[in-house]
C-alpha positions in Angstrom: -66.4 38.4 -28.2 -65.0 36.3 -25.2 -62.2 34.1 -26.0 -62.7 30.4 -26.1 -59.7 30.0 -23.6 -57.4 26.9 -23.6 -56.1 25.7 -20.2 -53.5 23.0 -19.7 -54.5 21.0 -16.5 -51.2 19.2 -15.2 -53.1 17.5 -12.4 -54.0 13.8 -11.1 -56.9 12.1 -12.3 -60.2 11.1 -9.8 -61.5 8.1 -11.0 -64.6 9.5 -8.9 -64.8 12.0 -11.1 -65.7 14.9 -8.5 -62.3 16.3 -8.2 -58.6 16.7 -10.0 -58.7 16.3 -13.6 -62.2 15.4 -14.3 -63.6 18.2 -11.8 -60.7 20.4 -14.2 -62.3 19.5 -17.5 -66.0 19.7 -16.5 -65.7 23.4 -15.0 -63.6 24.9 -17.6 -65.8 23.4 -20.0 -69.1 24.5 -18.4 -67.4 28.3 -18.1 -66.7 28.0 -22.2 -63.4 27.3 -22.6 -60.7 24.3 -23.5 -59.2 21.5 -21.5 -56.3 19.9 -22.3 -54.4 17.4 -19.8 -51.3 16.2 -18.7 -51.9 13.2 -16.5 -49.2 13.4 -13.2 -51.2 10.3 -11.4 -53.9 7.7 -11.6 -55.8 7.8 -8.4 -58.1 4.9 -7.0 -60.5 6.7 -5.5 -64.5 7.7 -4.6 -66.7 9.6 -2.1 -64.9 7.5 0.3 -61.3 8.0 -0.1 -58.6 7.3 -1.5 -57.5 3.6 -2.0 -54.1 4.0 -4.2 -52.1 6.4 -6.2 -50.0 5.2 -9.5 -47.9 8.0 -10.5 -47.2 8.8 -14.1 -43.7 8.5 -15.3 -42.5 12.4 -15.0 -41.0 11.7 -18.9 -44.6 10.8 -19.9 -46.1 14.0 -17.5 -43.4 15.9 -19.9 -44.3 14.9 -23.5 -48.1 14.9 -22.7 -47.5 19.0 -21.5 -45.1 19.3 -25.0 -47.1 17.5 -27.0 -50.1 20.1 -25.9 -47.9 22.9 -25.7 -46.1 22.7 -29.5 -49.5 22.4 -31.0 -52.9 23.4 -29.4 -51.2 25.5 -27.0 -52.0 27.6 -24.1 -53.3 31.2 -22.6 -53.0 29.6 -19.2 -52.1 26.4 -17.1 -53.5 25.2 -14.0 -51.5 22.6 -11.4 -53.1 20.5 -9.4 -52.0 17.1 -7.3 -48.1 17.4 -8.4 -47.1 14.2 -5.7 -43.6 14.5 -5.4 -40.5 17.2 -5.5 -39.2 15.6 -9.1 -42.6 16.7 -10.5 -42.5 20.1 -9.1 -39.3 21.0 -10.6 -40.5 19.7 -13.8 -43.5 22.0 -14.1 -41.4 24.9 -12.7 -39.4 24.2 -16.3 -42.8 23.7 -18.4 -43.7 27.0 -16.4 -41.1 29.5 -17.6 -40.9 27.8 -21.6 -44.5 28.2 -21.7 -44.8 31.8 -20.3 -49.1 31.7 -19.9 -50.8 32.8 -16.4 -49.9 30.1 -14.1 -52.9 28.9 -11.3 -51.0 26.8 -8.6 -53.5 25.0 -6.5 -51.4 23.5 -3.6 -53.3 19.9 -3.4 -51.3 18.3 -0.7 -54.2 16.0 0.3 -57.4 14.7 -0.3 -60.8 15.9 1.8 -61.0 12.6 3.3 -57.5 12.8 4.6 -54.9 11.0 1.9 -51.5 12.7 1.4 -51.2 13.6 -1.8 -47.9 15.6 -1.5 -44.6 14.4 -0.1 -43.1 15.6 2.7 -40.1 16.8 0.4 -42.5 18.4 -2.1 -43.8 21.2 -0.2 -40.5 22.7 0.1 -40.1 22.6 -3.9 -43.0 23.7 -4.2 -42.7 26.8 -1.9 -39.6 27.7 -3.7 -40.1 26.8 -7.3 -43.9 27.3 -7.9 -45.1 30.2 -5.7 -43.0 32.7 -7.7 -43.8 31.6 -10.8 -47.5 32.1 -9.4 -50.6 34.2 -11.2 -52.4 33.3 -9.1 -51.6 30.7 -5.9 -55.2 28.9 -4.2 -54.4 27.3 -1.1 -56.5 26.6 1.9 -55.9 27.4 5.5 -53.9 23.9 5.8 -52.0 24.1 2.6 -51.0 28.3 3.7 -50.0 27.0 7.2 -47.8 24.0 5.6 -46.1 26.7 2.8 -45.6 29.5 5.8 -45.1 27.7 8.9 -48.0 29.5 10.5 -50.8 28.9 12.3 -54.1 29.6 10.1 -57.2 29.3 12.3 -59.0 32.7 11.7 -59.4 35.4 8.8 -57.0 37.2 9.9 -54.4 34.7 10.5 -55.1 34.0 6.5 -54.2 37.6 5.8 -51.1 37.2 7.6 -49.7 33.7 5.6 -51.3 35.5 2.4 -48.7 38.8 3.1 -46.3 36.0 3.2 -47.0 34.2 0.1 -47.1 37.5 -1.9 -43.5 38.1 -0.3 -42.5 34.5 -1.5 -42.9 35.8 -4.9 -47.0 34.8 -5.7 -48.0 37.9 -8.2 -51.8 37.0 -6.2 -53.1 34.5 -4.2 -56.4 33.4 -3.2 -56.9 32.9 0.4 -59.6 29.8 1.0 -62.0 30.4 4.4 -63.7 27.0 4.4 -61.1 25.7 6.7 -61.8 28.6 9.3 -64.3 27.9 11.4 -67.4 30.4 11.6 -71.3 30.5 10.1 -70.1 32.5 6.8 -66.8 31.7 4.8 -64.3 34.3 3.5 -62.2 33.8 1.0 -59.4 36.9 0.4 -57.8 37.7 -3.1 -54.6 39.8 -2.3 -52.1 41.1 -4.6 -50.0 44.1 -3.7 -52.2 46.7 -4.9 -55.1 45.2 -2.1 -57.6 42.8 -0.9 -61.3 41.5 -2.3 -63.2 39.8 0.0 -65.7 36.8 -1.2 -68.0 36.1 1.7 -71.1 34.2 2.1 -73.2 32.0 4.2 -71.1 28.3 5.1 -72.9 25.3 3.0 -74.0 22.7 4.9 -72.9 19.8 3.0 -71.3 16.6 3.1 -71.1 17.1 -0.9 -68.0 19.2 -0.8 -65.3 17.1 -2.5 -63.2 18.7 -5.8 -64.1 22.5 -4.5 -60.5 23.6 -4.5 -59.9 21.9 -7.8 -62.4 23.3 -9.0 -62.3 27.0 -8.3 -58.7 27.3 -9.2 -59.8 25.5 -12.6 -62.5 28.3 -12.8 -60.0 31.1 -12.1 -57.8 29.7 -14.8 -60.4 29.6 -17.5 -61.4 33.1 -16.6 -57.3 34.1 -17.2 -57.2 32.1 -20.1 -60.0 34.1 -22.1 -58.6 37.6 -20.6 -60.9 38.3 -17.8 -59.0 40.7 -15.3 -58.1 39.1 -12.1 -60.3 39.8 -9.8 -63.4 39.3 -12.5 -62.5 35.8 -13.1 -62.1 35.0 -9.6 -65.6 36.7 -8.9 -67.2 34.3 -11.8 -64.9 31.4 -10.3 -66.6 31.8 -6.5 -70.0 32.1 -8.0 -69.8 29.1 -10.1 -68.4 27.2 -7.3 -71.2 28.5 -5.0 -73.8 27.5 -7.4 -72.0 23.9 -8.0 -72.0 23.2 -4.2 -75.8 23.8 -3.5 -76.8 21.8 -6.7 -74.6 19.3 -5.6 -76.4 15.4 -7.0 -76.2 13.8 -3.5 -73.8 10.9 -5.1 -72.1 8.8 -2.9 -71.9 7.8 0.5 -69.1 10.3 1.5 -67.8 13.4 0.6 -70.0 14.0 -2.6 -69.2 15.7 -6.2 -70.2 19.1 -6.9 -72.9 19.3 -9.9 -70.4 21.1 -12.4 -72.7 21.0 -15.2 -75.2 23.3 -13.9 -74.1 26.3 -16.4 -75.5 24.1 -18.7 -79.4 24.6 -17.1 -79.3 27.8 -16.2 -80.0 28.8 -12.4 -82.8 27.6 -11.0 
């Protein structure tokens, strides 16, 4: 019998709804297993963009993690929007007490363009999270911003993906929506090899919470003891399947339809 799962999301939340905490929830939920929280910002946002960011105080981030942590516990955590270098180095701590898979999803902006990382962030975050890294998700931007190289093809991803894995990332998942071309290909690498996910490109406006939502669906699939690359397999599908059920809401950059696990396929 699959294990239920329990994932603790230390991310910011959408009031959208379509991507960071509330994209977290709904897709581990919808792959069977449990969501906790631990809140690192209030964002003012909708399909449109992003109109403000209140960050949590980083003791409040820390005693929601704890209080999670000392009770329900965890078989694996997920990061999302961390916002600044203080916060990083707080979840590298929570990170090594609570000694669970660890999904690090880079967020260092929104799809329509916000910052959602500080300048001095990415630097803690290249040292103190990618080796404490199960698994490491970061698009062709994010890789080029943690390597200091260009990523404009699949095989430049290969290249900052060699380099993540010799930052200290036990795996990372290389994102190909970024990379122009008719089919995307995303790369799982670890040091034993590469799996390729490839299929056609989506066209879609309603493409907003993706990222957080496939490294929420990797977690899950760690958290209830799927192998690696099995739980990334599920994770693309489910994402795949989200994106071309997408509702239509919104007059920008749209939600996925999380829920669909819920009806079946059609």
């Amino acid at each position: 019998m699959q294990s239920l799962g329990r994932v603790l999301i230390i991310a910011g939340s959408d009031s959208g709804g379509g991507a960071g905490v509330q994209a977290d929830i709904k897709t581990v939920t919808a792959l069977g297993g449990y969501a906790a929280t631990a809140i690192t910002a209030v964002t003012v946002q909708n399909t449109l963009g992003v109109t403000g960011v209140h960050p949590i105080p980083l003791a409040v981030i820390e005693a929601q993690a704890r209080a999670v942590l000392s009770d329900i516990g965890a078989d694996a955590i997920k990061t999302g929007m961390l916002g600044d270098a203080a916060t990083v180095e707080l979840v590298a701590r929570l990170l090594d007490q609570a000694l669970v898979p660890a999904v690090i999803d880079p967020v260092m902006a929104a799809k329509g363009g916000a910052s959602l990382l500080a300048a001095d962030a990415v630097a803690a975050l290249r040292e103190r999270l990618i080796p404490r890294a199960a698994l490491l998700t970061p698009n062709a931007p994010e890789a080029g911003a943690l390597t200091g190289l260009a990523v404009e093809t699949t095989d430049d991803l290969r290249r900052a993906g060699d380099a993540l894995l010799a930052a200290g990332a036990r795996a990372v998942l290389m994102k190909g929506g970024h990379v122009a071309g008719d089919r995307v290909v995303d790369i799982l690498m670890t040091a034993d090899g590469e799996t390729a996910f490839e299929g056609e490109r989506i066209d879609s406006r309603h493409t907003h919470g993706t990222g957080c939502t496939l490294a929420s669906a990797c977690a899950t699939g760690l958290a209830q003891g799927l192998p690696l690359t099995v739980a990334v397999a599920r994770a693309w599908d489910y994402v795949h399947e989200a994106m071309l059920r997408a509702p239509g809401f919104g007059a920008g950059h749209g939600p996925l339809d999380h829920g669909w696990t819920l009806r079946g396929r059609v």
